[in-house]
C-alpha positions in Angstrom: 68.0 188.0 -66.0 64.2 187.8 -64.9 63.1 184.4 -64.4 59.8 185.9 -66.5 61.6 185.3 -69.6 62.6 181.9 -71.0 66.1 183.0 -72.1 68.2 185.8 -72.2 69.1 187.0 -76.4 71.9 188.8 -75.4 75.1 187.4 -76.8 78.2 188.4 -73.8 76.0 186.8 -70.9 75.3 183.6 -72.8 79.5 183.8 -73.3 79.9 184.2 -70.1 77.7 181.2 -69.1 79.2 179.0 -71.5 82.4 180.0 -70.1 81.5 179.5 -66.2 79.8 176.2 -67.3 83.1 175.2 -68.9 84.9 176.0 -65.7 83.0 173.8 -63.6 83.3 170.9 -66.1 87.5 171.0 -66.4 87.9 173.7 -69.6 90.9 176.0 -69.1 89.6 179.6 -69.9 92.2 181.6 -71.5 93.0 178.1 -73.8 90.2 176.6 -74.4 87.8 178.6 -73.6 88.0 183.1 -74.5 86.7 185.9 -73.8 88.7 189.3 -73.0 86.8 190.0 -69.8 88.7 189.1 -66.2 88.1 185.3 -64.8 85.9 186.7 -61.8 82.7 187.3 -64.0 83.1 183.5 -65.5 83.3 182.3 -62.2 80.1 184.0 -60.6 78.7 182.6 -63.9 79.9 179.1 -63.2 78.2 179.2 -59.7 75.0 180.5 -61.2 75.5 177.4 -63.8 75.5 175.1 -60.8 72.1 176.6 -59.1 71.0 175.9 -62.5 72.5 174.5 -65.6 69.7 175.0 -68.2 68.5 178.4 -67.1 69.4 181.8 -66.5 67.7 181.3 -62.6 71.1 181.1 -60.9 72.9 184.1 -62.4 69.0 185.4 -61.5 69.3 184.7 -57.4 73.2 185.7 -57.8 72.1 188.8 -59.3 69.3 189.2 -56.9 71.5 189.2 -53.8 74.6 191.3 -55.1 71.7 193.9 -56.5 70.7 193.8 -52.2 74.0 194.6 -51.5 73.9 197.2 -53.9 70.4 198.7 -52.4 71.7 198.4 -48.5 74.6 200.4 -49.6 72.8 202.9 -51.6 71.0 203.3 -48.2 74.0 203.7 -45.9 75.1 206.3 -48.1 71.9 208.5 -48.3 71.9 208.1 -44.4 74.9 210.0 -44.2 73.3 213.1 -46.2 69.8 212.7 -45.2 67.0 211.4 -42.8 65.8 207.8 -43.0 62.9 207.8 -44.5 64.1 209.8 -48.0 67.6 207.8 -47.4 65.2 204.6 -48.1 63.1 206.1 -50.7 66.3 207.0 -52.2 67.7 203.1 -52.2 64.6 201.8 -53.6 64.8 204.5 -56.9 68.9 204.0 -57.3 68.8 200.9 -59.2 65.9 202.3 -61.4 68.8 204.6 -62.6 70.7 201.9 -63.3 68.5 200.0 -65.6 69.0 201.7 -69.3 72.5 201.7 -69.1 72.8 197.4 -68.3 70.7 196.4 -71.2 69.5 192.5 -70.3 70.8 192.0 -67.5 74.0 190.4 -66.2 76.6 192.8 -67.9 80.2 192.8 -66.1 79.2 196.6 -65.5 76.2 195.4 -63.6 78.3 193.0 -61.1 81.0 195.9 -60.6 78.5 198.5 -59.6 77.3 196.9 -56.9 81.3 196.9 -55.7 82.0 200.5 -56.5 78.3 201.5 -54.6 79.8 199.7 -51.7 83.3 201.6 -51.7 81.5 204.7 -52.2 79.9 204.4 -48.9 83.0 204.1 -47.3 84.8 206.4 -48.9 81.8 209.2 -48.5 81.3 208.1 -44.9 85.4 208.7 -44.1 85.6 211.8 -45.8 82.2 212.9 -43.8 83.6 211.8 -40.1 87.1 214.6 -41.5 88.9 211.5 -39.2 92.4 211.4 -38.9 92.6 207.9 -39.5 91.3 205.2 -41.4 90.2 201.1 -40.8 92.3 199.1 -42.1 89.6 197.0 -41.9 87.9 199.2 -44.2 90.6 199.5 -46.0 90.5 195.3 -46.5 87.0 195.9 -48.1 87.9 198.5 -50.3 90.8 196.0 -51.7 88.5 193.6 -51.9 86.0 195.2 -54.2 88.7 197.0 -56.3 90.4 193.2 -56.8 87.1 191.9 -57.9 86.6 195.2 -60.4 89.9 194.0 -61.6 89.0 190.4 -61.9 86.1 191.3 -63.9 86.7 194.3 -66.2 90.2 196.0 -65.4 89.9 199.7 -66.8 87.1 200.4 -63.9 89.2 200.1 -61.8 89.8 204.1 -61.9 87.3 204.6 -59.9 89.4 203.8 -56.6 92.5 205.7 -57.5 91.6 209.1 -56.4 89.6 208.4 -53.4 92.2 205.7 -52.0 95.0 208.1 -53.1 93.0 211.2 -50.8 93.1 209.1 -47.8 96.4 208.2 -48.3 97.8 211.7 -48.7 95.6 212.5 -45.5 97.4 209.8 -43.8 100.6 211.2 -44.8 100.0 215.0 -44.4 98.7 213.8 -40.6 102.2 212.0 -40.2 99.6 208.8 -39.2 103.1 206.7 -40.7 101.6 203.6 -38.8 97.8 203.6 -40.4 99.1 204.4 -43.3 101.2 201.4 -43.7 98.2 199.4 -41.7 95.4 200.7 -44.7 98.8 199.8 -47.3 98.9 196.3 -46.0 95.2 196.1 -45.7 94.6 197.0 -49.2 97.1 194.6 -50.8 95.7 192.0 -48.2 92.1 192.8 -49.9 93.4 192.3 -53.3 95.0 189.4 -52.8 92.0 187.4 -51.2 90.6 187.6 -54.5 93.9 187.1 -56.3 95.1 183.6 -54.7 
């Protein structure tokens, strides 16, 4: 999605602009417009349409800021293992990684791994502290990323089953029946931001 290159060849992200640029000017996607991917990925499309309708720049600064999400995460969760310095060196190679498995740029994988880094931090950074509860306000984020995973590409979503089901038995082994149904209603809460 470099701004180096007049246009991007590859076929699903020019889809997925047509169909965020149809959005914005009154198509209904799933009717008039298809594609088999989740509305959330047409959406962040549609946005990067309206930053800029002839170009690829948009989904380029959209891209830009989710990837330093991605990176400040990536961070966090190197922090927890080891010291600063190698936690930042760490960041910076991450999305290196990254790059042969996203082909062009602007894949629906791309956009969901910057959610799931962001959950793994929490979850490492839980299951690090051995605490006997959990933030529901945590909790709320984790929703949120797993409802935008769903919104964009539905069979990732696997990725959040086993460690939200882990803190959940923990809550339940610990008899913490309150936070548990605090993280419960945080979660759904989370999901349905994105959902309404």
């Amino acid at each position: 999605m470099s701004p180096l290159y007049p246009f991007n060849e590859w076929d699903d992200i020019n889809l997925y602009f047509t169909i965020g640029k149809g959005i914005f000017n009154g198509k209904i996607i799933y009717s008039e417009l298809f594609d088999h991917k989740g509305p959330l990925i047409f959406f962040i499309y549609g946005i990067g349409y309206l930053i800029s309708n002839t170009t690829f720049f948009g989904m380029y600064i959209i891209e830009a800021l989710m990837w330093a999400f991605m990176i400040c995460a990536g961070y966090f969760t190197a922090k927890l293992y080891i010291d600063k310095i190698y936690a930042f060196i760490v960041a910076l190679i991450y999305p290196l990684f990254t790059l042969p498995r996203i082909l062009e740029g602007g894949s629906a994988e791309e956009m969901i791994l910057v959610f799931a880094t962001i959950s793994l931090f929490f979850f490492l950074s839980h299951f690090k502290d051995n605490s006997k509860t959990h933030k529901p306000l945590i909790m709320l984020i984790h929703g949120i990323m797993c409802a935008a995973t769903m919104l964009i590409k539905i069979n990732l979503v696997v990725f959040w089953f086993f460690p939200l089901a882990a803190i959940f038995i923990n809550l339940i082994i610990g008899k913490n029946y309150k936070n548990l149904f605090q993280n419960i209603l945080a979660y759904i809460a989370g999901l349905l931001i994105l959902f309404l």
